[in-house]
C-alpha positions as CSV (number, residue, x, y, z in Angstrom):
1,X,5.1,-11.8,-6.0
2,X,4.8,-12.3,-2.3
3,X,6.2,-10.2,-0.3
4,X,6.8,-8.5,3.5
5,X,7.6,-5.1,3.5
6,X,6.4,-2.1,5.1
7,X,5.4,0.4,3.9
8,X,3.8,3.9,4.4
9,X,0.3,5.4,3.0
10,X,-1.9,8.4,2.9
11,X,-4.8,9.8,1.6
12,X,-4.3,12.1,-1.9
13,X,-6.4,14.9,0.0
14,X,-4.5,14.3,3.2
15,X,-0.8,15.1,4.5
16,X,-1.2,11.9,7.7
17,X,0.4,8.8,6.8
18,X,-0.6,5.5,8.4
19,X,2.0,2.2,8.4
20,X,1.3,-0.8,7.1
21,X,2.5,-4.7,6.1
22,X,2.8,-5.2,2.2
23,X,2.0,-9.1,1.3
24,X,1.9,-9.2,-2.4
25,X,3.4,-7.0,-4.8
26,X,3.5,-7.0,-8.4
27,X,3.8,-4.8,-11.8
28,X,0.0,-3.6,-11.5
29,X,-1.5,-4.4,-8.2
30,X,-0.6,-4.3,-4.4
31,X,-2.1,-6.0,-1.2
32,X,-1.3,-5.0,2.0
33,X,-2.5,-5.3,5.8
34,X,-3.8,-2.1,7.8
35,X,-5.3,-1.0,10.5
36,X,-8.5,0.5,9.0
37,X,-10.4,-0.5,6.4
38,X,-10.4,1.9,3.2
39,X,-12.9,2.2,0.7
40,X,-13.1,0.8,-2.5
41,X,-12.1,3.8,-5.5
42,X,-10.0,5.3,-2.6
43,X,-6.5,7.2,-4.7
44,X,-3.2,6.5,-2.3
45,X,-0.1,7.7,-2.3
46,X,2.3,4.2,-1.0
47,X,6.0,4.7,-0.5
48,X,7.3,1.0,-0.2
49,X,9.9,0.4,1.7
50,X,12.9,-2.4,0.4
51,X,15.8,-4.4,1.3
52,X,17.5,-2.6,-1.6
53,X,20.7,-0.3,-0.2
54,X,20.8,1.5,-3.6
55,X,16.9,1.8,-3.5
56,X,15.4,2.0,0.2
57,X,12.2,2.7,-1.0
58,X,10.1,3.7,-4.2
59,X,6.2,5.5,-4.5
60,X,3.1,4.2,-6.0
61,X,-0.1,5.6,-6.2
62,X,-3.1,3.5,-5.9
63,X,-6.8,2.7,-6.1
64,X,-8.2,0.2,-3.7
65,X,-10.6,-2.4,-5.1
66,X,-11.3,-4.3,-2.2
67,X,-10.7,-4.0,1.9
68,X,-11.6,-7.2,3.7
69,X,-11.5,-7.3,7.7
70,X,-9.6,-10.1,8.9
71,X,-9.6,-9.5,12.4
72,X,-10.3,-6.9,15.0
73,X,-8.8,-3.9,13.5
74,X,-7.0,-5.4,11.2
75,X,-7.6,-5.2,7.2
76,X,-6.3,-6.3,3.8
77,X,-6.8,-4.3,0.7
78,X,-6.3,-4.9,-2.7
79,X,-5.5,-2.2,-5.1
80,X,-4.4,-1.2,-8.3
81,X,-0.9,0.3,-9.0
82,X,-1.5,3.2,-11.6
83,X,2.0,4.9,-10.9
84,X,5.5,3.9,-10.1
85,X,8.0,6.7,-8.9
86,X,11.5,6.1,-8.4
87,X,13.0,7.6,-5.1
């Protein structure tokens, strides 16, 4: 499912979150556009943000499988949804 929303991201061994554009969601995997690149195997913590009222925004936790630069310091990675949280 395509997609534009932003959303929020850190590192599991890290409490600094960085922002970022989802462009693709679905049931199992997760693209979005970033500022840095991230490497592949990387576990993520992603709280997505909605257009939901009654849900504003849900957690994920990831594992990147690809990061491709697309332009001067910007990136889109690829990764695989292993957990959905509620809010």
């Amino acid at each position: 499912m395509s997609t534009e929303n932003d959303i929020e991201y850190r590192s599991l061994d890290t409490q600094l979150r960085h922002e970022a554009r989802c462009t693709a969601l679905s049931g199992s995997q997760i693209s979005f556009i970033c500022e840095q690149a991230i490497d592949e195997g990387k576990a993520l913590e992603v709280i997505v943000h909605t257009h939901n009222p009654k849900n504003p925004y849900f957690t994920t936790y990831i594992e990147t499988l690809k990061t491709k630069k697309i332009q001067q310091e910007q990136y889109e990675v690829q990764a695989a949804i292993k957990i959905i949280k509620g809010n």
